[in-house]
N, CA, C and O of each residue as an XYZ file, in Angstrom:
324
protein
N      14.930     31.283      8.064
C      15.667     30.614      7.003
C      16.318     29.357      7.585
O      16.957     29.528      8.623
N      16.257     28.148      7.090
C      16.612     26.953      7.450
C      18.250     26.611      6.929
O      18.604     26.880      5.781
N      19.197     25.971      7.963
C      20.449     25.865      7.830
C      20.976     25.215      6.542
O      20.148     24.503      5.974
N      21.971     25.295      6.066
C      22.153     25.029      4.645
C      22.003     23.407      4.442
O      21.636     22.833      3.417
N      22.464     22.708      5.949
C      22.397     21.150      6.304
C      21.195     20.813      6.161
O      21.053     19.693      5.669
N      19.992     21.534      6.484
C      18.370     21.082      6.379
C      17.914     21.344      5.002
O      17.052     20.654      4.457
N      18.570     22.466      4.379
C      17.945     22.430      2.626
C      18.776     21.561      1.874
O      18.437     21.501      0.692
N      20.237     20.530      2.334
C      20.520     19.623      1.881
C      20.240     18.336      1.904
O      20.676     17.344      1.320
N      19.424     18.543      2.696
C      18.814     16.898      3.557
C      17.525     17.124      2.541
O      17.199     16.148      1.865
N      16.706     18.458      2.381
C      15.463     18.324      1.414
C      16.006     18.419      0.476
O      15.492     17.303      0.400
N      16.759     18.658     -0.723
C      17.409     18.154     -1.834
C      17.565     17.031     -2.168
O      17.371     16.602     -3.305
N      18.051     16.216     -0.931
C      17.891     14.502     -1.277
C      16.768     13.821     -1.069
O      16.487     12.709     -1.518
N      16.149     14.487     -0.399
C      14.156     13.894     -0.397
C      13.415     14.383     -1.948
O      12.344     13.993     -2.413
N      14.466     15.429     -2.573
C      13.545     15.780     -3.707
C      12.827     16.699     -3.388
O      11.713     16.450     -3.849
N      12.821     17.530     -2.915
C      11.934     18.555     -2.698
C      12.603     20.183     -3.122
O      12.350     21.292     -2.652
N      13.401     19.812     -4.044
C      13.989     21.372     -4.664
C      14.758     20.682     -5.961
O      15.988     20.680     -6.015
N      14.100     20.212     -6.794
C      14.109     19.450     -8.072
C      15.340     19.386     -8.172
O      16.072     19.394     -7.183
N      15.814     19.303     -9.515
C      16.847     18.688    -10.129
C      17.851     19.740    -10.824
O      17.494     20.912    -10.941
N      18.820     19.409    -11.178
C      19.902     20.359    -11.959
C      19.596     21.590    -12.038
O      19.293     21.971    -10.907
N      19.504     22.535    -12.894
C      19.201     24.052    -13.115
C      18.104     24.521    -12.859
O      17.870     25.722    -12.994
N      16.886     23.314    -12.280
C      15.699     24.344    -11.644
C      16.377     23.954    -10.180
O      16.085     24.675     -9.226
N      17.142     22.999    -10.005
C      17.338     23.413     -8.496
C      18.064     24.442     -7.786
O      17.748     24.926     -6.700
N      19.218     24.774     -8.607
C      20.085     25.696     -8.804
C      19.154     27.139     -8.397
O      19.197     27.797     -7.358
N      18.334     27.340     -9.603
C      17.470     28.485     -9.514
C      16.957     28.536     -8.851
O      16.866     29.647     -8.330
N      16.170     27.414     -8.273
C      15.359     27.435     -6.819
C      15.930     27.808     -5.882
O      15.323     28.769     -5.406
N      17.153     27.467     -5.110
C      17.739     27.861     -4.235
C      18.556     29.471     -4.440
O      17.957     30.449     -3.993
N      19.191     29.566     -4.758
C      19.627     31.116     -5.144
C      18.201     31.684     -5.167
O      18.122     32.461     -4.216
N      16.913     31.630     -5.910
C      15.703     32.773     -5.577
C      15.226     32.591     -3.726
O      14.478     33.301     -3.054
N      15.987     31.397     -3.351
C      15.412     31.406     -2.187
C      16.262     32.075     -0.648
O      16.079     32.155      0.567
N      17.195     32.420     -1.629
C      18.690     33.275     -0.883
C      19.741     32.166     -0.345
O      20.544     32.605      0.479
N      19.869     30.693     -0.711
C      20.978     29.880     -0.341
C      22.125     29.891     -1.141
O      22.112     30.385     -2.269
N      22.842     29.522     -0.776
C      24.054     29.503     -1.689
C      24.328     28.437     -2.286
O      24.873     27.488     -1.722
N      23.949     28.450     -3.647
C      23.930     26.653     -4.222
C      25.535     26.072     -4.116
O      25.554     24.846     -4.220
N      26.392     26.460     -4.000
C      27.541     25.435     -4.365
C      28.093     24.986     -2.701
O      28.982     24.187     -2.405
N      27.083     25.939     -1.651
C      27.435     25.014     -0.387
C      26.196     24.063     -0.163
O      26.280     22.926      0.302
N      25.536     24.420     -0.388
C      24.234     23.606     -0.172
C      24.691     21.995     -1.103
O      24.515     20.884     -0.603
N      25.241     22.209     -2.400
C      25.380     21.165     -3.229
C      27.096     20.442     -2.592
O      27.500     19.302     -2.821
N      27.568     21.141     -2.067
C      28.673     20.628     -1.201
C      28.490     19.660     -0.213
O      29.361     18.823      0.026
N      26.841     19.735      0.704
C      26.874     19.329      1.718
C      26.275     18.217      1.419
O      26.372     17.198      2.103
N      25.237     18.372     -0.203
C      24.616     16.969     -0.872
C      25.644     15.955     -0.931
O      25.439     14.784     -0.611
N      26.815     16.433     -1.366
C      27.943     15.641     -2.307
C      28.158     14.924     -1.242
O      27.640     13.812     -1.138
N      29.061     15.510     -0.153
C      29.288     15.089      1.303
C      28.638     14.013      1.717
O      29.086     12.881      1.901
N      27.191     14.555      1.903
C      26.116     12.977      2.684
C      25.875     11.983      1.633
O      25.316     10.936      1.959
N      26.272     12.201      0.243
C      26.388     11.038     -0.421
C      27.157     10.167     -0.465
O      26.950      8.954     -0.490
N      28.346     10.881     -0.479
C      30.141     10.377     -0.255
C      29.612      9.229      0.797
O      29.667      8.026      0.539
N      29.051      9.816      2.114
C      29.048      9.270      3.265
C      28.033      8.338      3.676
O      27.722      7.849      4.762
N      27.513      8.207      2.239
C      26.410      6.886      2.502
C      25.117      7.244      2.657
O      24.252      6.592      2.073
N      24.815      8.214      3.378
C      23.445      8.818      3.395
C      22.135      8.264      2.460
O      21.140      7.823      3.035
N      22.166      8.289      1.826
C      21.077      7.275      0.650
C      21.182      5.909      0.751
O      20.424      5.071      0.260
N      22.041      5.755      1.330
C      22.456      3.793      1.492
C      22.771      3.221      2.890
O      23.494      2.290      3.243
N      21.797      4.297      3.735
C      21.476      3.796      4.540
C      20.706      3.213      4.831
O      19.593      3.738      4.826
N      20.869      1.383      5.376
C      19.118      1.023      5.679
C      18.526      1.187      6.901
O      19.231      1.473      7.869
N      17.349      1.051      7.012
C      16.419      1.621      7.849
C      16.748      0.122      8.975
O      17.027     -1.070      8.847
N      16.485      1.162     10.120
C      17.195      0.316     11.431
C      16.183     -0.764     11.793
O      15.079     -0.227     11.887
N      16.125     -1.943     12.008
C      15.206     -2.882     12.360
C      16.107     -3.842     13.260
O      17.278     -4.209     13.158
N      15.051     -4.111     14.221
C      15.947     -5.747     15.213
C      14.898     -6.691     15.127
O      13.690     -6.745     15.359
N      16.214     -7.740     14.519
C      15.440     -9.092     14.552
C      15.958     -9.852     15.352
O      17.110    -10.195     15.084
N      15.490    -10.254     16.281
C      16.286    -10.970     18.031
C      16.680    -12.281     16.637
O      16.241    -12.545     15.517
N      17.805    -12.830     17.610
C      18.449    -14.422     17.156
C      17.383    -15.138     18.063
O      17.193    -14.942     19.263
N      16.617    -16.157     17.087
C      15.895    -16.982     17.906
C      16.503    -18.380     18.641
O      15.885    -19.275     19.217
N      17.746    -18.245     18.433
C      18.708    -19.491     19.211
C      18.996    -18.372     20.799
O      19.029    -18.832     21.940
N      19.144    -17.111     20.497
C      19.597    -16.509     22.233
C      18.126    -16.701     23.280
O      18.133    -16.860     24.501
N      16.848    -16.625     22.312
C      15.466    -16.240     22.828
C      14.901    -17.933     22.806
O      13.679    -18.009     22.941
N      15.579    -19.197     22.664
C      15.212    -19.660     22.785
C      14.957    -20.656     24.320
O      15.968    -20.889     24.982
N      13.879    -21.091     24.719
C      13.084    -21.706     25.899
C      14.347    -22.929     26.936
O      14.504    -23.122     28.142
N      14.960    -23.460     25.774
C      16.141    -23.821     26.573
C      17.546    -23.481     26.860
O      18.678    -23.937     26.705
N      17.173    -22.862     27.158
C      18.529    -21.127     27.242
C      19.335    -21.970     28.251
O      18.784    -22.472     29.231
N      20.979    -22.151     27.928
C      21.801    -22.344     28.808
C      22.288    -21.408     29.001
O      22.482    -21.078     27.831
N      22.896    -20.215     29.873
C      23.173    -19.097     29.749
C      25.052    -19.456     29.586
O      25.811    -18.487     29.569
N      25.564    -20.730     29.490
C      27.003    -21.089     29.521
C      27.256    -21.669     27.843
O      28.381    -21.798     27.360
N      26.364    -21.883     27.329
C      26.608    -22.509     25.742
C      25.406    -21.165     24.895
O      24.427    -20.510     25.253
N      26.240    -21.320     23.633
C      25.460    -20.100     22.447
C      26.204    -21.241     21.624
O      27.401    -21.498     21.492
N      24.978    -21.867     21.089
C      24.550    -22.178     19.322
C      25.670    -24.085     19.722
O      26.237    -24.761     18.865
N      25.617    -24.296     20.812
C      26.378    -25.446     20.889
C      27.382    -25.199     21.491
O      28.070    -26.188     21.743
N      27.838    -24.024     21.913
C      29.217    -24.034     21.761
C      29.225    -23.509     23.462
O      28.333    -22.833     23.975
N      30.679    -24.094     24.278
C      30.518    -23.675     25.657
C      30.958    -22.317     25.502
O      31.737    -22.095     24.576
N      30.499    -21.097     26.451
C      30.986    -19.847     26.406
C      31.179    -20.006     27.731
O      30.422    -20.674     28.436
N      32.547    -19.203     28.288
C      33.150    -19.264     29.092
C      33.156    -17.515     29.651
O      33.563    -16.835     28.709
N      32.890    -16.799     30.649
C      32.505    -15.266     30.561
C      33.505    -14.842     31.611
O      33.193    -15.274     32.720
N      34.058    -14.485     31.603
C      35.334    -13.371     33.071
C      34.634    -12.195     33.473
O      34.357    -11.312     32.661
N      34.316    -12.132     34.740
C      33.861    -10.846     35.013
C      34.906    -10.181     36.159
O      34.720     -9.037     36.574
């Protein structure tokens, strides 16, 4: 049986339908719907769906060929180590 956190994570993929068939789905499947729907509420609260997908796009002024390693974008940078 999968933790109540993993049948809440497939609830938000859609994979245990909607309102009262989801309800029913889970209880025939032995979970406890109002924690399972607790933990939905939770990762929604917390952004979970509005998260975007992680991508890096380098700054092409740091990657660029005349790299002063003492100026960024014009400007002198001064570094303390």
């Amino acid at each position: 049986m999968k933790s109540n956190y993993d049948i809440a994570i497939e609830v938000l993929e859609g994979k245990w339908g909607n309102g009262s068939e989801r309800k029913e789905r889970l209880i025939k499947s032995g979970y406890n719907y109002d924690d399972v729907q607790g933990i939905v509420n939770a990762l929604i609260h917390d952004g979970y769906l509005n998260k975007p997908e992680q991508s890096v796009t380098p700054d092409p002024d740091i990657l660029s060929i005349d790299y002063d390693p003492q100026k960024y974008k014009g400007i002198q940078v001064n570094v303390i180590v």
